[in-house]
FIMAR-763106 format. One record per residue: residue number from 1; residue in one letter; chain; x, y, z of N, C-alpha, C in turn. Coordinates in steps of 0.05 Angstrom, whole numbers, plus 32768, in hexadecimal, padded with zeros to 4 digits. Each point is the difference from the previous one (the first is absolute). Example, Ala and Ser with C-alpha at 12.3 -4.5 7.8 and 13.67 -1.06 7.14 Angstrom:
FIMAR-763106
1,A,A,8108,7F8E,809C,7FEE,8018,8000,8012,8018,8000
2,S,A,7FF9,8015,7FF2,8010,8018,8001,7FF1,8016,800E
END
This chain:
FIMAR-763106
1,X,A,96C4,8C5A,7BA3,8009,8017,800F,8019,800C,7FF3
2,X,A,8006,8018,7FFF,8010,800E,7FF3,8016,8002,8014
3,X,A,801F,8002,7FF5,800F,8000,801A,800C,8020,7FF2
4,X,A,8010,8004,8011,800F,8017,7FFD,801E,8000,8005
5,X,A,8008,8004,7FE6,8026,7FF3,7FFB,8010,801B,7FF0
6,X,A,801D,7FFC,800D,8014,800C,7FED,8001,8001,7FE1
7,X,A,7FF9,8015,7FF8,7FFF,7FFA,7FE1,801C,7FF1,7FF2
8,X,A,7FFC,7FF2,7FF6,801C,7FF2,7FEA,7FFC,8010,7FE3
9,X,A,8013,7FFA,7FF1,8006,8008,7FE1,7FE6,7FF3,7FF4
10,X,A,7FFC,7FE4,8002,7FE6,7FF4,7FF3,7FEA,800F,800B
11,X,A,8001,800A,8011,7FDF,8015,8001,8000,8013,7FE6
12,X,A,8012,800C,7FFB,7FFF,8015,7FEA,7FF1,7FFE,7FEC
13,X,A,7FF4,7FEC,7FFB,7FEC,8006,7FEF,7FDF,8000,800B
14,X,A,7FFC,7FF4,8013,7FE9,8003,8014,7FFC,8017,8004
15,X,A,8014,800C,8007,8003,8022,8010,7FF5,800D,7FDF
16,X,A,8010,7FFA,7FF4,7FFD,8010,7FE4,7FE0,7FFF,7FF5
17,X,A,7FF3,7FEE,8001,7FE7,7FF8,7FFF,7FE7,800A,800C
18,X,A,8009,7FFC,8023,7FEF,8011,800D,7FFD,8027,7FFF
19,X,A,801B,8006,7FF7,8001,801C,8005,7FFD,8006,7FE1
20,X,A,7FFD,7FF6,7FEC,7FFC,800B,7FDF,7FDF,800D,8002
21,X,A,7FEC,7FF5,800B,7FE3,800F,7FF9,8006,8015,8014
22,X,A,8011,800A,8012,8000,8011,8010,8006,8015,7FF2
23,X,A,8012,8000,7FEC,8014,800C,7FEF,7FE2,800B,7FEE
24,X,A,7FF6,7FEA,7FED,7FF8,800B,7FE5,7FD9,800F,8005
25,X,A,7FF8,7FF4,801A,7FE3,8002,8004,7FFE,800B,8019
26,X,A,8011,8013,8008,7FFA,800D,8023,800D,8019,7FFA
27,X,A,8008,8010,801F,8008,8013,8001,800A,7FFB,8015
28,X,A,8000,7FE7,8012,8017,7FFF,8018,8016,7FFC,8001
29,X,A,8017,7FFC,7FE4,8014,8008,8003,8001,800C,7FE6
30,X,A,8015,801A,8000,800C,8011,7FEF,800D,7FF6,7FE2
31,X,A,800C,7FE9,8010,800A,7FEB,7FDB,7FEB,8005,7FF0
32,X,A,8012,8001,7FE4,7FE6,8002,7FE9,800B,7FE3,7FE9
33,X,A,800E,7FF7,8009,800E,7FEB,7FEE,8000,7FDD,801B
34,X,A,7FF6,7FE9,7FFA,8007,7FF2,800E,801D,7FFB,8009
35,X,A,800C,7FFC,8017,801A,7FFA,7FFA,7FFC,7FE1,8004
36,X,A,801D,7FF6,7FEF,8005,7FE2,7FFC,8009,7FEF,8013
37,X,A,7FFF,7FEF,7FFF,800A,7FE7,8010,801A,8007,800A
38,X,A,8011,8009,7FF7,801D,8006,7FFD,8003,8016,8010
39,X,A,7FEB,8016,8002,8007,8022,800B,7FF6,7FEA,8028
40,X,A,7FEF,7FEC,7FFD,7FF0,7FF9,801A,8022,7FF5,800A
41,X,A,800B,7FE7,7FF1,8016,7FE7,800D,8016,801B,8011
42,X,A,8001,8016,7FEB,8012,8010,800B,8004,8014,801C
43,X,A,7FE4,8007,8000,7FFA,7FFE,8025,7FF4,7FEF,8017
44,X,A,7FFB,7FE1,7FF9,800B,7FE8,801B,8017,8003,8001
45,X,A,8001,8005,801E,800E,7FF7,800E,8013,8015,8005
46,X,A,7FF5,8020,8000,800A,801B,8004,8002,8005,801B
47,X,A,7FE4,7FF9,8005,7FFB,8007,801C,7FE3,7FEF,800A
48,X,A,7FF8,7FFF,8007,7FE8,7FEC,800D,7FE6,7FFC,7FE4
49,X,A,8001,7FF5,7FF4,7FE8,7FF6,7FE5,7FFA,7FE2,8003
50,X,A,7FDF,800A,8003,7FF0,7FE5,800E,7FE9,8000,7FE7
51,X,A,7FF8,7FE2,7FFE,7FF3,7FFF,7FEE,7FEB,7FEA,800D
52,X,A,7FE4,8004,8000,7FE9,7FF4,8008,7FF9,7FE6,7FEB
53,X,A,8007,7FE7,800D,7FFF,7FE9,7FEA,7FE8,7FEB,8007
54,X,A,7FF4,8001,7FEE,7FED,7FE8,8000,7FFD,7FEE,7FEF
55,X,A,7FF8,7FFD,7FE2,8000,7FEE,7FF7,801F,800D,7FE9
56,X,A,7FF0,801C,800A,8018,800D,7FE5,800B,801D,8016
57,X,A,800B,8010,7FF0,800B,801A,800E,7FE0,800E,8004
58,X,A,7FF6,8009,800B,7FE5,800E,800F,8002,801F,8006
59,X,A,801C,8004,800B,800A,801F,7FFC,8016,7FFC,8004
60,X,A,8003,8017,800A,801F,8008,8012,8008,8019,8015
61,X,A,800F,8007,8009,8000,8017,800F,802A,8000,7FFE
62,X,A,800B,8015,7FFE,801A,800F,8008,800B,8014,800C
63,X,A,8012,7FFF,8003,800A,8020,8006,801A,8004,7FF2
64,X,A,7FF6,8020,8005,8024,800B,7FEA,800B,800D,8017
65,X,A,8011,8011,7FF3,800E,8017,8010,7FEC,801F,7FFB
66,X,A,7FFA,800A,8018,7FE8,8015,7FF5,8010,8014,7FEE
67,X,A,801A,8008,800C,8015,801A,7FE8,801A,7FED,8003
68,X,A,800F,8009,7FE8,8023,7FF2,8001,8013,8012,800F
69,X,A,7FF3,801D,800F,8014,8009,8015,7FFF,7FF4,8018
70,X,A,801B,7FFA,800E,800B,7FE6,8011,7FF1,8010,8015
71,X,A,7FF3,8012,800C,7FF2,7FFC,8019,7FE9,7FFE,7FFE
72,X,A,7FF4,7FF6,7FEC,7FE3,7FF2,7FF7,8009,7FDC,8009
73,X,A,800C,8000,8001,800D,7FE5,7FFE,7FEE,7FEE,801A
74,X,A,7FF7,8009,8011,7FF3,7FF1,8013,7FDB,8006,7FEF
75,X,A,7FFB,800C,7FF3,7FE5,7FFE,7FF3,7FFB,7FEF,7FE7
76,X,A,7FE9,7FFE,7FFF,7FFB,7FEC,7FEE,7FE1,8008,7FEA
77,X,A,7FF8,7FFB,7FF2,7FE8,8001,7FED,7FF9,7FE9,8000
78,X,A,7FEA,7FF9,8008,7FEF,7FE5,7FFF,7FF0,7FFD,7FDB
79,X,A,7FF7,7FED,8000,7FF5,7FFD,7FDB,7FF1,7FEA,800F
80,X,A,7FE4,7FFB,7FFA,7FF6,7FE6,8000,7FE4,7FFF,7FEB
81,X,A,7FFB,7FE8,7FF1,7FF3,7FF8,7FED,7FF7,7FEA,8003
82,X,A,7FE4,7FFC,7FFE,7FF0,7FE3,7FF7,7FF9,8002,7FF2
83,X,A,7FFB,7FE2,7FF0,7FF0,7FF8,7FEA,7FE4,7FFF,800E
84,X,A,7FF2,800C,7FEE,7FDF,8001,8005,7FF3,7FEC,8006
85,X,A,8003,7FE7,7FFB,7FFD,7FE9,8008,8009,7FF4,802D
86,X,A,8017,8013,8006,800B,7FFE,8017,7FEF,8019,8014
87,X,A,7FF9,8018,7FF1,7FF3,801C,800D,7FEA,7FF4,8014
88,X,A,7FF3,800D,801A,7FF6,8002,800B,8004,7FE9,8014
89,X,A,800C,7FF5,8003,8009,7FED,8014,800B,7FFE,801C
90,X,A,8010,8013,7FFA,800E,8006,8016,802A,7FF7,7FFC
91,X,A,7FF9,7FFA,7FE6,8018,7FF3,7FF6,8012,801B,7FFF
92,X,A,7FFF,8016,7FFA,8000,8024,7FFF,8018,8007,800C
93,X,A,7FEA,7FF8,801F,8009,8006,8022,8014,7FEB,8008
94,X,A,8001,7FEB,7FF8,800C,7FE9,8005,801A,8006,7FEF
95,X,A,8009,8008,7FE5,8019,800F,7FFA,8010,800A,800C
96,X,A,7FEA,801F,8001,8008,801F,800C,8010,7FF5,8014
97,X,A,7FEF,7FEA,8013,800F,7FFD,8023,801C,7FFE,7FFC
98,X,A,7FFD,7FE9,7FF0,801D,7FEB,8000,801C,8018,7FF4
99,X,A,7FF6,8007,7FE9,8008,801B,7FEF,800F,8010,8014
100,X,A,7FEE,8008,8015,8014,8017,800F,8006,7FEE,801B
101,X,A,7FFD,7FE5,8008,8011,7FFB,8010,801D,7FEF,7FF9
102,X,A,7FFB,7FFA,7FE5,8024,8007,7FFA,8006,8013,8002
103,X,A,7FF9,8017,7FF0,8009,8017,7FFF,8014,800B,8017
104,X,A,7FE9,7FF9,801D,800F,800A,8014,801B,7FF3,8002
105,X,A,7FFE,7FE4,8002,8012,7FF7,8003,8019,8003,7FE9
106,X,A,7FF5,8001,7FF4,801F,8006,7FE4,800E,801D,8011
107,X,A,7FF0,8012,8010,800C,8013,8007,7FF4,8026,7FFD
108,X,A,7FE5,7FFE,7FF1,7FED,800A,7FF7,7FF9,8008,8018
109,X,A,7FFD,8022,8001,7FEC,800F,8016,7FE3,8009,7FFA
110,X,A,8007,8009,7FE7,7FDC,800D,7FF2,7FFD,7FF2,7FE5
111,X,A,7FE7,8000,8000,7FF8,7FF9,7FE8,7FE9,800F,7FF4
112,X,A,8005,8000,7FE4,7FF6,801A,7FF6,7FE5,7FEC,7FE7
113,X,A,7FEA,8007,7FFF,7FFA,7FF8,7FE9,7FEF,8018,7FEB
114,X,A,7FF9,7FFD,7FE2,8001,800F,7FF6,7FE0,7FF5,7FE9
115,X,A,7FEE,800F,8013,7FEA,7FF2,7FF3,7FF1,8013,7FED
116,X,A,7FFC,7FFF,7FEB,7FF1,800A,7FE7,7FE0,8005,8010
117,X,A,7FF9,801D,7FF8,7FE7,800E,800F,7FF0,7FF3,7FEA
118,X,A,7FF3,7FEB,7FFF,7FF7,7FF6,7FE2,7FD8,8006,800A
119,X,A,8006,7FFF,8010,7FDF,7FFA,8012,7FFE,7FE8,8000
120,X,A,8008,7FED,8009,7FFC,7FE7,800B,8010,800A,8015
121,X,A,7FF1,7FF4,8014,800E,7FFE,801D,800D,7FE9,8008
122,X,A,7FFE,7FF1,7FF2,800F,7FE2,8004,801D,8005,800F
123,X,A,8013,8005,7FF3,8012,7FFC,7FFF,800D,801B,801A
124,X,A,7FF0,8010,7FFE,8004,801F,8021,7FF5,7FEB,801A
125,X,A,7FE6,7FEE,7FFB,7FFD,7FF9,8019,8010,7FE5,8004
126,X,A,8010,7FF7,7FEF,800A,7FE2,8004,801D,8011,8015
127,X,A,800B,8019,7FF8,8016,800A,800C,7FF4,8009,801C
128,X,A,7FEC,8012,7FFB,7FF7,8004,801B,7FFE,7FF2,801A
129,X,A,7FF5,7FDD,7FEE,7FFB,7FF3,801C,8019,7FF2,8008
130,X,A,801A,7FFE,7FEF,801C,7FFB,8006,800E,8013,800C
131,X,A,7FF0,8017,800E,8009,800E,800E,800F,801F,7FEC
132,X,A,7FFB,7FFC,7FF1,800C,801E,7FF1,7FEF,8017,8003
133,X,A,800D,800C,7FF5,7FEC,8023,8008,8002,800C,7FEC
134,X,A,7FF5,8013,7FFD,7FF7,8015,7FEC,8024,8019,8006
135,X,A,8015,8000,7FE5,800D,800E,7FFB,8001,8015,7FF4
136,X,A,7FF3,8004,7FED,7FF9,8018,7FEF,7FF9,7FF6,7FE0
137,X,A,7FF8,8015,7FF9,7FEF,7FF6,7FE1,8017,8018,7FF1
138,X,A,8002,7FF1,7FE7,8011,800B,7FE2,7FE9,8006,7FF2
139,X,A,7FF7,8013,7FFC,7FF2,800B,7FE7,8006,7FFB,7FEB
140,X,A,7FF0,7FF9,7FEB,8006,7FFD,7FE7,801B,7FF0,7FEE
141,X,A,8005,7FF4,8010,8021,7FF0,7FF7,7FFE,7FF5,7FEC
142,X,A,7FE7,7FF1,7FF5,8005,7FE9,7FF8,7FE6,8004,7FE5
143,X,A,8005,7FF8,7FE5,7FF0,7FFD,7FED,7FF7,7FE1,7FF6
144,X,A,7FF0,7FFF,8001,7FFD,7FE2,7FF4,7FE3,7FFC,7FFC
145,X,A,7FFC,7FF9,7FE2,7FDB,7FFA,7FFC,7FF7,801A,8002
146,X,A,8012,8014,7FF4,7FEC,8012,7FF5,7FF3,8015,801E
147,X,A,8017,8001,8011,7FF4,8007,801F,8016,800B,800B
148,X,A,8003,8013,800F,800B,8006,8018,8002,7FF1,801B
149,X,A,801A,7FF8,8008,7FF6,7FF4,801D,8017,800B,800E
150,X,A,7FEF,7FF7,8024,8013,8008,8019,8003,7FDD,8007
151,X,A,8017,800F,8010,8006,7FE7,800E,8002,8005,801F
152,X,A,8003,7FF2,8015,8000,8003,8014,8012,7FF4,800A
153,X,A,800B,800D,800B,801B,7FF4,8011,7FF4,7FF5,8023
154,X,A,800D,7FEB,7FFD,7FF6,7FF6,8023,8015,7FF1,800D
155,X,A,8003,8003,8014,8015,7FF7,8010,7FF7,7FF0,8019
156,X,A,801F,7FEF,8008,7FF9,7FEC,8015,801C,8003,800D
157,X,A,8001,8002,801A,8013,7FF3,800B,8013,7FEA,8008
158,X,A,800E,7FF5,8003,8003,7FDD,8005,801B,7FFE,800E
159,X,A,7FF9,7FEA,800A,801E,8000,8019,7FF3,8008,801B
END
């Protein structure tokens, strides 16, 4: 059974692992370069970063600050990632939850996430059923693989 824990510094390379094919073979996040072990150690322990552990790191899920002007300061941007090996489980939903019920408690009112219009629905209905909604779509933001993409902004409440 997989538990679900505070990420430490020693995850950083797990994290780094799971999120590199996301980077070089997708279009669900914008990075075009893996980041390293070193760019991961440097956001545990910012604000709520949980990492899904089973035999190894499996995914992870975080939050940032959604903007660095101080009345954003009660919002948040959610990020969550599995390894393909962990997908379709329910392991997802089991993140997301935990994810935004620190959140609240760290002090977090909304949470914002920021999902690549890739046509997979995966990742719109994993927010959907965590209770987020449809915020508005960015046209064309984003290049990667030779493509144009939107992204969709979705939001959640909490507290």
């Amino acid at each position: 059974m997989s538990t679900i824990e505070e990420a430490v510094e020693a995850d950083a390379e797990g994290i780094a692992a799971v999120f590199a094919p996301y980077v070089t073979d997708s279009v669900f996040t914008f990075e075009t370069t893996p980041p390293t072990p070193d760019h991961w150690r440097a956001k545990i322990g910012e604000l709520p970063f949980l990492v899904l552990r089973g035999t190894k790191v499996d995914g992870f899920a975080y939050a940032a600050p959604w903007r660095p002007k101080p009345a954003y300061r009660h919002t948040v941007e959610t990020t969550i990632y599995l390894a393909p090996e962990a997908a379709g489980r329910g392991h997802g939903r089991r993140l997301l939850d935990e994810l935004l019920e620190r959140c609240a408690k760290a002090g977090a009112r909304q949470a914002i996430a920021v999902v690549v219009d890739s046509g997979n629905p995966a990742s719109r209905n994993l927010h959907r059923a965590a209770g987020f909604t449809d915020a508005g779509v960015l046209r064309r933001v984003g290049f990667k693989h030779d493509r144009w993409l939107d992204t969709v902004l979705m939001q959640r409440e909490l507290g």
